[in-house]
NUTI-773956 format. One record per residue (C-alpha): chain; x, y, z; residue number from 1. Coordinates in steps of 0.001 Angstrom, whole numbers, plus 524288, in hexadecimal, padded with zeros to 5 digits. Each point is the difference from the previous one (the first is absolute). Example, Ala and Ser with C-alpha at 12.3 -4.5 7.8 and 13.67 -1.06 7.14 Angstrom:
2
<atom chain="A" u="8300C" v="7EE6C" w="81E78" resi="1"/>
<atom chain="A" u="8055A" v="80D70" w="7FD6C" resi="2"/>
// end
This chain:
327
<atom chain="A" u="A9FB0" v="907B4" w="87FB9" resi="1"/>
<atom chain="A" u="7F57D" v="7FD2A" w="7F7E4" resi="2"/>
<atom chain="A" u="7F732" v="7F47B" w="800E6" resi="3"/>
<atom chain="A" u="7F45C" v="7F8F7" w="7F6D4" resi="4"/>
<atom chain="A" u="7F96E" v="7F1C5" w="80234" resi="5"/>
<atom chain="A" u="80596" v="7F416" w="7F892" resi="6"/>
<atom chain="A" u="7F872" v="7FE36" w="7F330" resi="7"/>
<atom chain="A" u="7F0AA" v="7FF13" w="805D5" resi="8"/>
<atom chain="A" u="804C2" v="7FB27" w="80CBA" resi="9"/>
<atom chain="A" u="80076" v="80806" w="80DAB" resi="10"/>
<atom chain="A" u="80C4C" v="7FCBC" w="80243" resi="11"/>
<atom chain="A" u="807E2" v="80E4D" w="800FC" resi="12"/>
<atom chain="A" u="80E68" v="7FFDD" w="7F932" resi="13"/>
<atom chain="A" u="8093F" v="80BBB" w="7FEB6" resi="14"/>
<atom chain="A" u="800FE" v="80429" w="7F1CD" resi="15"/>
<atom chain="A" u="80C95" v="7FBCF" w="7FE60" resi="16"/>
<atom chain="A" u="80380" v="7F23F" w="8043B" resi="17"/>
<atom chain="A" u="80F54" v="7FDF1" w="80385" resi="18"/>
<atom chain="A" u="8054C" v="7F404" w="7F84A" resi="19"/>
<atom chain="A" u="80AAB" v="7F84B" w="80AC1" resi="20"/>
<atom chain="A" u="80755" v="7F7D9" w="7F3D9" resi="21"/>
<atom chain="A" u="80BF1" v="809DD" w="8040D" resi="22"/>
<atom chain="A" u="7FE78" v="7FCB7" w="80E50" resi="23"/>
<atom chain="A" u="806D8" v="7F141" w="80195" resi="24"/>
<atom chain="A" u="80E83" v="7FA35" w="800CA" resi="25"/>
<atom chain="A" u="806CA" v="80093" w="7F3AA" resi="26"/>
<atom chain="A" u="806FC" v="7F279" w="80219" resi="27"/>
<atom chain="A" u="7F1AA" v="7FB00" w="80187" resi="28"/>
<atom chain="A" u="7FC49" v="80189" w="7F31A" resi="29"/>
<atom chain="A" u="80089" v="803D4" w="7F298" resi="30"/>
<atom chain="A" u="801CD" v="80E0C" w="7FFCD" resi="31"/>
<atom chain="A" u="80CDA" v="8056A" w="8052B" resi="32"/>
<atom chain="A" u="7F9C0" v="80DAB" w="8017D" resi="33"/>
<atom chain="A" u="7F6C4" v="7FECA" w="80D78" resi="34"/>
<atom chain="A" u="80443" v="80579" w="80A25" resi="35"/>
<atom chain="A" u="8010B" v="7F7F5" w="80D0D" resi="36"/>
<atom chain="A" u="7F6F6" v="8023C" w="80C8C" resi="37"/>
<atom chain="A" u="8070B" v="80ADC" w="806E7" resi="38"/>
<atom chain="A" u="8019B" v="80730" w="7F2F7" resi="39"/>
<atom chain="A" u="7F2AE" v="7FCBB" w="7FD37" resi="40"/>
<atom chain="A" u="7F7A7" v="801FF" w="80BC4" resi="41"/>
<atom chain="A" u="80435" v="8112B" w="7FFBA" resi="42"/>
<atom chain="A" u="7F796" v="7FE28" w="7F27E" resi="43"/>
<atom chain="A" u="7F4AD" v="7F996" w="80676" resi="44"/>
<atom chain="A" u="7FEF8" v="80823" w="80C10" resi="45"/>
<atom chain="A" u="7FFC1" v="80C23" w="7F755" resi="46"/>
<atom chain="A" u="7F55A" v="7FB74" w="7F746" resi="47"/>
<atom chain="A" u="7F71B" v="7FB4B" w="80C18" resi="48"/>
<atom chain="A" u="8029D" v="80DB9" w="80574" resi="49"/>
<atom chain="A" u="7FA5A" v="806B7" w="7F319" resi="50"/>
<atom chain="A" u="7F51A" v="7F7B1" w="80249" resi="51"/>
<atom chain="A" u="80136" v="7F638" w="7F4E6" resi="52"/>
<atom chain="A" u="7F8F8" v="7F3E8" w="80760" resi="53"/>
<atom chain="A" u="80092" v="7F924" w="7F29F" resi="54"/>
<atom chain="A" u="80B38" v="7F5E1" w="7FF86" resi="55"/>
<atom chain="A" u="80444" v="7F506" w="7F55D" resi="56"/>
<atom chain="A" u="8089C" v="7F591" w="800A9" resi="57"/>
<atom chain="A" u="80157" v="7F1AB" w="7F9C6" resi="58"/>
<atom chain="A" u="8033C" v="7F252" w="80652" resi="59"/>
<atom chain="A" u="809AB" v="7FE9B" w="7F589" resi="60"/>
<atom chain="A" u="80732" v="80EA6" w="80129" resi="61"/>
<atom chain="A" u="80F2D" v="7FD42" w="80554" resi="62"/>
<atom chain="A" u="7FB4C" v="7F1E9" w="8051B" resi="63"/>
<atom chain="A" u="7F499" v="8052A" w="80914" resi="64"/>
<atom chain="A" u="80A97" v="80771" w="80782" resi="65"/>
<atom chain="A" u="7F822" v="80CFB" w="7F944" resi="66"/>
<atom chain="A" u="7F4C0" v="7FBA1" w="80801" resi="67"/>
<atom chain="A" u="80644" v="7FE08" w="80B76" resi="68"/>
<atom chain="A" u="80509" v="80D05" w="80010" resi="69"/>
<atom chain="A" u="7F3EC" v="806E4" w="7FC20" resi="70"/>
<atom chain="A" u="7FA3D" v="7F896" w="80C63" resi="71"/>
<atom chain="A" u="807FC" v="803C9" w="809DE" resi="72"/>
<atom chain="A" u="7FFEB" v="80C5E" w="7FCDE" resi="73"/>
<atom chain="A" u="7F1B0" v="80108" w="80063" resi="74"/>
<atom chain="A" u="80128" v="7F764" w="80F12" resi="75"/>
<atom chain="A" u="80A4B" v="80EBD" w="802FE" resi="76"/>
<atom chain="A" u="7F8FE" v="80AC5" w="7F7F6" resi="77"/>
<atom chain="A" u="7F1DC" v="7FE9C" w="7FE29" resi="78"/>
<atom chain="A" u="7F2CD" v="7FA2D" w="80663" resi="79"/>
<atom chain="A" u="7FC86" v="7F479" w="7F73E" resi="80"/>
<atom chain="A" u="7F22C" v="80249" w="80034" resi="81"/>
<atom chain="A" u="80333" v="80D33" w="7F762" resi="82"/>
<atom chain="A" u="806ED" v="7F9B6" w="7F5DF" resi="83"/>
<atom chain="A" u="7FC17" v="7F955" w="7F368" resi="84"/>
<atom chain="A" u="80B08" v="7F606" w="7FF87" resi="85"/>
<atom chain="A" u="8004B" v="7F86B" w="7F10A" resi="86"/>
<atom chain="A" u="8076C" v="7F403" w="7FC1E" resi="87"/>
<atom chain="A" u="80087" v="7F7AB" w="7F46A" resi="88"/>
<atom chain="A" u="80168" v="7F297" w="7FCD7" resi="89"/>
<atom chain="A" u="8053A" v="7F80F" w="7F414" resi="90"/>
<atom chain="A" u="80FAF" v="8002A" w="7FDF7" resi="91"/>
<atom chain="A" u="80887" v="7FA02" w="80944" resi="92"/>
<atom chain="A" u="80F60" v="7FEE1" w="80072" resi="93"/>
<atom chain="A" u="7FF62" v="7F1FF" w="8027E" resi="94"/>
<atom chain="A" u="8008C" v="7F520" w="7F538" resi="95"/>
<atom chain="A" u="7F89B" v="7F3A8" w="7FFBE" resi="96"/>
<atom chain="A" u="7F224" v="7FD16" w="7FD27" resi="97"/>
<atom chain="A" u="7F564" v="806A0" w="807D3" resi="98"/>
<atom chain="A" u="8087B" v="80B48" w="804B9" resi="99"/>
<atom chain="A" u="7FA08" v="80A04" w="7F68B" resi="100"/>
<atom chain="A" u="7F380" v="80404" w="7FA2B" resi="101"/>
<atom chain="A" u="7F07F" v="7FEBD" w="80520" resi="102"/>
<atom chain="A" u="7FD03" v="7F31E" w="802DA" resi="103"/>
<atom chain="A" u="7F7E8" v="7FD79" w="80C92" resi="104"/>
<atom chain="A" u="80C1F" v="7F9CC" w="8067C" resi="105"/>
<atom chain="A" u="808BB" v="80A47" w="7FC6B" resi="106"/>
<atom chain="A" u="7F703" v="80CEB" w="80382" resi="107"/>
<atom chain="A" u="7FD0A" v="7F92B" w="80D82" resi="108"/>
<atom chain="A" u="80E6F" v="7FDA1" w="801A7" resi="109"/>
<atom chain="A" u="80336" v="80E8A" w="7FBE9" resi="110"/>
<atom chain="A" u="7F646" v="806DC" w="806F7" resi="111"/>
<atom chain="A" u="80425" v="7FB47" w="80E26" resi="112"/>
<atom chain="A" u="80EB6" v="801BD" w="7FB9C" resi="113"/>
<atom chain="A" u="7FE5F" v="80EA8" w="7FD8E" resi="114"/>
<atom chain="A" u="7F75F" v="80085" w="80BA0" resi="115"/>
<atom chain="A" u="80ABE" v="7FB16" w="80867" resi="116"/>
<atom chain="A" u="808AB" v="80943" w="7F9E3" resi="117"/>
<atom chain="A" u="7F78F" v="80D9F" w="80063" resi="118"/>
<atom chain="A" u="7FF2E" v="7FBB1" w="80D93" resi="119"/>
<atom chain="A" u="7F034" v="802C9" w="8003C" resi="120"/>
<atom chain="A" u="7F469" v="7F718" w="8000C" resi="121"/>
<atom chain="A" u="7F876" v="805F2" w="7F3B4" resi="122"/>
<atom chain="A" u="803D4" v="804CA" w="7F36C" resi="123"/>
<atom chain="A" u="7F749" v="80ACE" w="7FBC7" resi="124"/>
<atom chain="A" u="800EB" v="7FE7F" w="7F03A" resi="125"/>
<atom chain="A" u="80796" v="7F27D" w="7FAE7" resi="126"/>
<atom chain="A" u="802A2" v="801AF" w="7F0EB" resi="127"/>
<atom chain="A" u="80184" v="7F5CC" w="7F5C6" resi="128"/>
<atom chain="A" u="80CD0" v="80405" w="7FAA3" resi="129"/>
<atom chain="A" u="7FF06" v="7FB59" w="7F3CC" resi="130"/>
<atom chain="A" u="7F649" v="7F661" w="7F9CA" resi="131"/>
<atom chain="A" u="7FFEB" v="7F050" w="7FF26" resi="132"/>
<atom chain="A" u="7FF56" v="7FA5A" w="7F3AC" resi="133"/>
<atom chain="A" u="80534" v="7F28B" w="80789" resi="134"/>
<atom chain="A" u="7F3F1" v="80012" w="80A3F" resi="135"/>
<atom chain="A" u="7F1F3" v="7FFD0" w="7FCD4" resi="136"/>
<atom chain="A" u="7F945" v="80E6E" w="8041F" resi="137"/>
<atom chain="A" u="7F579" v="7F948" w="80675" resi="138"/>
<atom chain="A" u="809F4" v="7FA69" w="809E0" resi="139"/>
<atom chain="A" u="8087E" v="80C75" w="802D5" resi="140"/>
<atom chain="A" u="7F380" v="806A2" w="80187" resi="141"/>
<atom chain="A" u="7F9A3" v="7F677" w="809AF" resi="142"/>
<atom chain="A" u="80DD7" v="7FFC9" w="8092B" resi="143"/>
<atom chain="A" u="7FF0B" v="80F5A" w="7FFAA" resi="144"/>
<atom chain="A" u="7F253" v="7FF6A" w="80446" resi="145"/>
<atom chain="A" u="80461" v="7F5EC" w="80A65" resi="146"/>
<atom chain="A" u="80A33" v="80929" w="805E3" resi="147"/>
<atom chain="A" u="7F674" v="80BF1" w="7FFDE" resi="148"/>
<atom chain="A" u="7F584" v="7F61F" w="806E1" resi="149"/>
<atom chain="A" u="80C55" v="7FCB5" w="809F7" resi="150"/>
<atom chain="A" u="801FB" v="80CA9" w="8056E" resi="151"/>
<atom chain="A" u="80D75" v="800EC" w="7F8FB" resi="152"/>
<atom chain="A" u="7FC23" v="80A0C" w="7F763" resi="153"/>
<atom chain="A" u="7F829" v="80BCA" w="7FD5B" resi="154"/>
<atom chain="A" u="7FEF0" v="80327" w="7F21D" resi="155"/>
<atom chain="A" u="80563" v="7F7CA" w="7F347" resi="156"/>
<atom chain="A" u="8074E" v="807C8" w="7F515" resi="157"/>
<atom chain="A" u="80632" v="7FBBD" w="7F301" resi="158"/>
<atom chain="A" u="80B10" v="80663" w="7F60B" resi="159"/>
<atom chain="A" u="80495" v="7FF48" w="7F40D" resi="160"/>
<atom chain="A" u="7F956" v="7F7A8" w="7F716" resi="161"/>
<atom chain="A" u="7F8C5" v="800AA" w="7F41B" resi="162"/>
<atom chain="A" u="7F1FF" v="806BF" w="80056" resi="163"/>
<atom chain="A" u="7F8D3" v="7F205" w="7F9D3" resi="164"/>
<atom chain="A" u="805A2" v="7F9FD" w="80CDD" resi="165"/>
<atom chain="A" u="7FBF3" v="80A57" w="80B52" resi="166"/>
<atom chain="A" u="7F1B0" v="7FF49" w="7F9B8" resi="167"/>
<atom chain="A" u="7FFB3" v="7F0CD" w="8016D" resi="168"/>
<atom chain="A" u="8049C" v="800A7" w="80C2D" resi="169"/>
<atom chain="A" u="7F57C" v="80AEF" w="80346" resi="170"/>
<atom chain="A" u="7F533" v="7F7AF" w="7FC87" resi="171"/>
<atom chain="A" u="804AB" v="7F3DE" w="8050D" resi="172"/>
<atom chain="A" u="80184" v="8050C" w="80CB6" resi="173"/>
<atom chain="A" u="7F182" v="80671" w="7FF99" resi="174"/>
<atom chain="A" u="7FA03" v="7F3CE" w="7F849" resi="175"/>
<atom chain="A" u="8055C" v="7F5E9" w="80BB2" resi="176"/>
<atom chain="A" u="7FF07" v="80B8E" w="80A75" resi="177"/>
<atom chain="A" u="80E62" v="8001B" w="803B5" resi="178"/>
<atom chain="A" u="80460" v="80BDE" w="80486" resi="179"/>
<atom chain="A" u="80309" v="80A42" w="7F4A6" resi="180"/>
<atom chain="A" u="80DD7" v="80645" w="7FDFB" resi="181"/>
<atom chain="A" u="7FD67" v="80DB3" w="803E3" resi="182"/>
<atom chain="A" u="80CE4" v="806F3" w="7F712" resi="183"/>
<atom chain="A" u="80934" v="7FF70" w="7F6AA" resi="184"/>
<atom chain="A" u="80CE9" v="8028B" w="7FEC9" resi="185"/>
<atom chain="A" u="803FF" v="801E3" w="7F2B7" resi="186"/>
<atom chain="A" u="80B51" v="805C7" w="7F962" resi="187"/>
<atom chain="A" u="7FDC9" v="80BFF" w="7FCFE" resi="188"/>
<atom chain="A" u="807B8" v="80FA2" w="7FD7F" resi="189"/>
<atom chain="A" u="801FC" v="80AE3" w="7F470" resi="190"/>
<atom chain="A" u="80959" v="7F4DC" w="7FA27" resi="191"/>
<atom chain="A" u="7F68A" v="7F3C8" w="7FF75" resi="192"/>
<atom chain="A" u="7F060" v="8039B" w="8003F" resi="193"/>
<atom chain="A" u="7FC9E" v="7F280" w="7F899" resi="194"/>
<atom chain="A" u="7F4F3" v="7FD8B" w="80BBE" resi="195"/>
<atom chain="A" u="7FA07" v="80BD3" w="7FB6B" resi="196"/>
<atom chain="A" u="7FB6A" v="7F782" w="7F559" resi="197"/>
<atom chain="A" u="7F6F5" v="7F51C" w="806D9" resi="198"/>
<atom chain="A" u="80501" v="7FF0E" w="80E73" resi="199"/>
<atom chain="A" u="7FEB0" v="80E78" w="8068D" resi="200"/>
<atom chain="A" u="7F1D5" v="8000F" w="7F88E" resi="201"/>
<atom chain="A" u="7FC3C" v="7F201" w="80793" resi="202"/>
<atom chain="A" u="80585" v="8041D" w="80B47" resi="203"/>
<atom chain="A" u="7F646" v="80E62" w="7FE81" resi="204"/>
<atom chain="A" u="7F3CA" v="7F6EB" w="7FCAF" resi="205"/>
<atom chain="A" u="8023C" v="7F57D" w="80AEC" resi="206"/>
<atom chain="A" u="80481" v="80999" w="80B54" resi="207"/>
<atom chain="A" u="80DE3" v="7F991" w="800A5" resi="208"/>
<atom chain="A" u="80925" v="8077A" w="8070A" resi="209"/>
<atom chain="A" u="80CA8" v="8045E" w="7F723" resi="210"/>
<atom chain="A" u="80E4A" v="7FF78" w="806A0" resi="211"/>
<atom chain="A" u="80865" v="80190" w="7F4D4" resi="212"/>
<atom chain="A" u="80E41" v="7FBB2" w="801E5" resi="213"/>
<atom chain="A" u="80C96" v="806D5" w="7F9FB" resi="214"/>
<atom chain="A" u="7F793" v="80D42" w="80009" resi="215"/>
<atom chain="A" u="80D5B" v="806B3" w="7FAA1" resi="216"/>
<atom chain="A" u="8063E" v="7F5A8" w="7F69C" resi="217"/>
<atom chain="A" u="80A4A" v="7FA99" w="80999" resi="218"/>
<atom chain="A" u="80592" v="80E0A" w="800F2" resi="219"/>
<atom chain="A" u="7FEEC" v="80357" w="7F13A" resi="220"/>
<atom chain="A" u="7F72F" v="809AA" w="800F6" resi="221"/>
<atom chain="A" u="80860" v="80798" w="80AFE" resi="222"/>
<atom chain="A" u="80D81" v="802F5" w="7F95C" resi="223"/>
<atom chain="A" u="804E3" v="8030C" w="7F190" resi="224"/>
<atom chain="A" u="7FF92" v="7F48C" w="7F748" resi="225"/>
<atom chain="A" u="80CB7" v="7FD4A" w="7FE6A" resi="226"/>
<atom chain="A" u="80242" v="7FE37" w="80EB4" resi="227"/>
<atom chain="A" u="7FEB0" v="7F2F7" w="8078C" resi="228"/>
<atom chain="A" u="7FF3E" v="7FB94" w="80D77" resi="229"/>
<atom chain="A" u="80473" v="7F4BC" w="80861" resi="230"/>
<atom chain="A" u="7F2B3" v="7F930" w="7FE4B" resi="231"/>
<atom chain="A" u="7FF21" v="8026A" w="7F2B5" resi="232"/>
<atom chain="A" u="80E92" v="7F8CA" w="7FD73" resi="233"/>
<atom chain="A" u="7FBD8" v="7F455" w="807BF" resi="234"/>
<atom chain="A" u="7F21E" v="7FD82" w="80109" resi="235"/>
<atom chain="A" u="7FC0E" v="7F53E" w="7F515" resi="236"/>
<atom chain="A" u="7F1E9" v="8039E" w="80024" resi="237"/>
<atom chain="A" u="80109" v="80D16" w="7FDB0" resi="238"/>
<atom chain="A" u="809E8" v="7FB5C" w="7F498" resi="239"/>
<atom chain="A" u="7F3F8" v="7FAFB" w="7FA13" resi="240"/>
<atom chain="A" u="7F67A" v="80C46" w="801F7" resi="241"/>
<atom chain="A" u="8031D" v="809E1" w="7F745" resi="242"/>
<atom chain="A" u="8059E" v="7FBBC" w="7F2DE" resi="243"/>
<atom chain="A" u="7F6EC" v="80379" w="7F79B" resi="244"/>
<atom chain="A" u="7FC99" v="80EC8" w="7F876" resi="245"/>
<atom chain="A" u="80BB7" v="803F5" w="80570" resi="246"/>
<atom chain="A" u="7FE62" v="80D68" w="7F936" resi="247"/>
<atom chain="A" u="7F3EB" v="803BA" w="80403" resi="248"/>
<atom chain="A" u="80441" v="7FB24" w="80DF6" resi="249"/>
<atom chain="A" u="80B1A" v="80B5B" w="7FEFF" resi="250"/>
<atom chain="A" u="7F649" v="807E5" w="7FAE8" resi="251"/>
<atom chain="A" u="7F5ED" v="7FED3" w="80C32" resi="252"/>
<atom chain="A" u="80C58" v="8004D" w="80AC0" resi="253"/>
<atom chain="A" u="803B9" v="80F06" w="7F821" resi="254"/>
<atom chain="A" u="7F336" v="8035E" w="80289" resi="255"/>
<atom chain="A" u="7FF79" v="7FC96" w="80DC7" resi="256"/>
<atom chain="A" u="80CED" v="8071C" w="80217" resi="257"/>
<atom chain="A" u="7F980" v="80BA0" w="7F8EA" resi="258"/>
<atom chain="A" u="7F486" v="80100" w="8081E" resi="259"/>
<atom chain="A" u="8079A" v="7FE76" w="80C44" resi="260"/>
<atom chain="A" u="80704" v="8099B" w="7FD3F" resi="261"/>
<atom chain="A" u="7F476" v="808B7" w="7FBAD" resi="262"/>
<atom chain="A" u="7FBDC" v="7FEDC" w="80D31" resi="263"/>
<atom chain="A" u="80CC0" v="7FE93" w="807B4" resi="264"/>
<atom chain="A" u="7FCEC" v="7F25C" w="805CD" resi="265"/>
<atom chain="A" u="807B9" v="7F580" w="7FF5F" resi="266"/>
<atom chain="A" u="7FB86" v="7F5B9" w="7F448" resi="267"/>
<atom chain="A" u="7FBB5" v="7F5A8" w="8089D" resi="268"/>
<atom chain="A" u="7F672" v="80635" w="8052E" resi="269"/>
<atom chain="A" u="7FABA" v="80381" w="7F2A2" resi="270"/>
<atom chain="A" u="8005F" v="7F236" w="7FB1B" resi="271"/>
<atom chain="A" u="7F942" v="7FDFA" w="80E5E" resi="272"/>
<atom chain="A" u="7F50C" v="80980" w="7FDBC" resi="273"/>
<atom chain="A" u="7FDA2" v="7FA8B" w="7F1B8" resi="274"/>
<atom chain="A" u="7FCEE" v="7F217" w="8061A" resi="275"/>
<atom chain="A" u="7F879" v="806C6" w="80BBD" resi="276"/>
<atom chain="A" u="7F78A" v="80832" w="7F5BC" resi="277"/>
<atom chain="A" u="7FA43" v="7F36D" w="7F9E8" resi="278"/>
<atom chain="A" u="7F394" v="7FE8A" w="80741" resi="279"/>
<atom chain="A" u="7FEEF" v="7F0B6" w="80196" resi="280"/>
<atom chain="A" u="80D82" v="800BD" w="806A9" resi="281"/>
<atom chain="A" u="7FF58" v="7FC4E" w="80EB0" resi="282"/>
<atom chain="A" u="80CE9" v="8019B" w="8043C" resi="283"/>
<atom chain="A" u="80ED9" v="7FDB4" w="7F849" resi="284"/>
<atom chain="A" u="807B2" v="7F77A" w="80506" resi="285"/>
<atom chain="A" u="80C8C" v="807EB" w="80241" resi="286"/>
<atom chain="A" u="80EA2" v="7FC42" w="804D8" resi="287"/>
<atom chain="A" u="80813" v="806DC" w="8079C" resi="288"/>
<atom chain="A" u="80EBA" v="800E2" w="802E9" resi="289"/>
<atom chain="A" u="802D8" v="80BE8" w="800C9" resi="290"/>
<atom chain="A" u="7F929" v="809E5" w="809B1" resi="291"/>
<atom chain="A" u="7FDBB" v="80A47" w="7F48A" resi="292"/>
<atom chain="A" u="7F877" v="7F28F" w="7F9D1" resi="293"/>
<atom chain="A" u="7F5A6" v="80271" w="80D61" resi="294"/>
<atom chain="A" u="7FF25" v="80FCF" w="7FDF8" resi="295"/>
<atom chain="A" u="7FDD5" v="7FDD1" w="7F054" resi="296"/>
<atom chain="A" u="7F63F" v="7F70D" w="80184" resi="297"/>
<atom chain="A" u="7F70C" v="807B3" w="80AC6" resi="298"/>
<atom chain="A" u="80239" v="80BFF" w="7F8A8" resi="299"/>
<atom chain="A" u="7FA8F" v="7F9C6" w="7F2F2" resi="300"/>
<atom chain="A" u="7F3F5" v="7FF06" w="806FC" resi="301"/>
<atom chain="A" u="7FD17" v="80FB1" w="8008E" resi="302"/>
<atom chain="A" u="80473" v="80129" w="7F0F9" resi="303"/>
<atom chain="A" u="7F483" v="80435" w="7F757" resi="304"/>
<atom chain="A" u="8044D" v="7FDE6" w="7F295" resi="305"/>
<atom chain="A" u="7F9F5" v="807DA" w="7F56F" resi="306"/>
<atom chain="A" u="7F80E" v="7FABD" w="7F37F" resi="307"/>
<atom chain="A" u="80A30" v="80587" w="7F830" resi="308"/>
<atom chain="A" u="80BDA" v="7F909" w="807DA" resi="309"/>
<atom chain="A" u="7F804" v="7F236" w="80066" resi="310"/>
<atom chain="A" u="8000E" v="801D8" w="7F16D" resi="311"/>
<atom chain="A" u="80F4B" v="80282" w="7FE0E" resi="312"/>
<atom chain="A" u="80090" v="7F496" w="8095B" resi="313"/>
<atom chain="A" u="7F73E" v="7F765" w="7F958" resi="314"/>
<atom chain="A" u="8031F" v="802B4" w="7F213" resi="315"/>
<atom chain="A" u="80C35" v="7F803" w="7FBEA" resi="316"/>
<atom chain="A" u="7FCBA" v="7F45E" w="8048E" resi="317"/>
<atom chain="A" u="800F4" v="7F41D" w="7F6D7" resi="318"/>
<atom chain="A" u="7F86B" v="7F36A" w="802CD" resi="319"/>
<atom chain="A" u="807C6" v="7F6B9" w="804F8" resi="320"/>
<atom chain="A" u="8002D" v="7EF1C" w="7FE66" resi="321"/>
<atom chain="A" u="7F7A1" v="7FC8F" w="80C76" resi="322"/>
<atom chain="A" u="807DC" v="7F914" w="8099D" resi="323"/>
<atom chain="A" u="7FE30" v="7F128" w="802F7" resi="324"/>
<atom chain="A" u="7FDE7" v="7FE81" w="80E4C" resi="325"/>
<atom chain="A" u="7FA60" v="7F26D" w="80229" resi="326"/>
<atom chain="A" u="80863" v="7F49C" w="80306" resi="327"/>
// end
């Protein structure tokens, strides 16, 4: 395994981070295709075994019961001090007011909830899932800092927003010297580079650590275009990701196929090594459900690709509209 500090921090991650949405009890939340914990836990073991220490999970994936997983298999399979456990906060599956979002009284709710549930006493890296246009930055901010300050976590990250919005939050935290978010995890793969346009370049300049999620397009990027996939039929997100420049999308999953096949790999781990070649990358965030998903992803870390094969890569794509991630 390979490993590389967080953005300008010293704290040491694996180069690929495994993503735990697929890891929680179907009947617990909204998508029917995780796997439950004795299913599950064969995928975690092997991944702490390769030495991926880098782990990702959310307090709203399958109802927190993806968390609870993810922690007892860490209590079974690993010495906490060696992993870089991350969580994020903002969506919840309950209704009402204050059960969602980053107000003071809902982050300090949230944070000891998935504490309880990881079954630890620190988080090492607690994201901001998405950002809130409800909830003044200046207060999210301040109840991050708080929970740093507490002992309750380590390092702050964010995701998915628009670029305008990390650099407020950048220089509000350094302007009333909260603590800083420390990475990023955009959306981001040889289907949807829109952060190449403002984000990945902020990210460069300010040291931000990059965790991209959906490194290979929900699957798109590993099979013929045509095909689908259990996820792909029922997962309303990804419904919403790729609808756009459909032909140069077809376009860019040929020429994965054809370099794979050039070099007698499978395509993921071409798509892989594309997303690993982009120097601000710190680590994609990839799923597994499959064991082959595991050997794929660790191999994609020895590919070289060549100038010419980034090109034939690279070449097709078609801007896309960028997505709307605030709420």
């Amino acid at each position: 395994m390979q490993y590389t500090n967080l953005g300008k921090t010293g704290l040491s991650v694996s180069r690929l981070c495994l993503g735990c949405m697929s890891y929680g009890i179907p009947e617990r939340g909204k998508h029917a295709w995780t796997m439950d914990e004795a299913t599950s836990r064969p995928f975690l073991k092997k991944a702490l075994d390769a030495g991926i220490n880098f782990l990702d999970t959310a307090n709203s994936y399958s109802d927190g019961t993806s968390e609870e997983i993810v922690g007892r298999a860490l209590v079974d399979y690993a010495n906490r001090e060696d992993i870089v456990l991350a969580t994020k906060v903002f969506f919840s599956d309950r209704s009402g007011p204050n059960t969602s979002g980053l107000s003071r009284k809902n982050i300090m709710r949230e944070v000891d909830a998935s504490l309880r549930r990881l079954g630890t006493d620190y988080i090492d890296l607690y994201q901001i899932h998405r950002w809130d246009t409800r909830t003044p930055i200046e207060e999210t901010l301040e109840a991050l800092h708080d929970v740093v300050k507490a002992g309750k976590v380590r390092y702050l990250g964010a995701s998915s927003m628009y670029t305008f919005q990390f650099a407020k939050a950048l220089y509000t935290a350094d302007a009333n010297g909260w603590t800083r978010f420390v990475s990023m995890q955009p959306h981001y793969n040889l289907l949807y580079r829109e952060e190449e346009r403002e984000m990945l370049k902020l990210c460069a300049a300010e040291g931000i650590g990059v965790i991209p999620w959906s490194p290979l397009a929900r699957g798109r990027l590993t099979r013929e275009w045509d095909q689908s996939s259990a996820r792909q039929e029922t997962d309303l997100v990804g419904k919403t990701l790729y609808k756009h420049a459909e032909e140069s999308d077809r376009r860019i999953v040929q020429a994965v196929a054809e370099v794979a096949q050039a070099r007698g790999v499978a395509r993921a781990q071409v798509a892989l090594a594309w997303v690993l070649h982009q120097p601000v990358i710190t680590a994609p965030i990839i799923g597994a459900t499959k064991m082959q998903h595991l050997d794929d992803a660790i191999a994609a870390l020895e590919l070289r690709l060549t100038p010419e094969e980034l090109g034939k890569l690279e070449a097709p794509y078609a801007p896309h509209p960028l997505m709307a991630m605030s709420s």
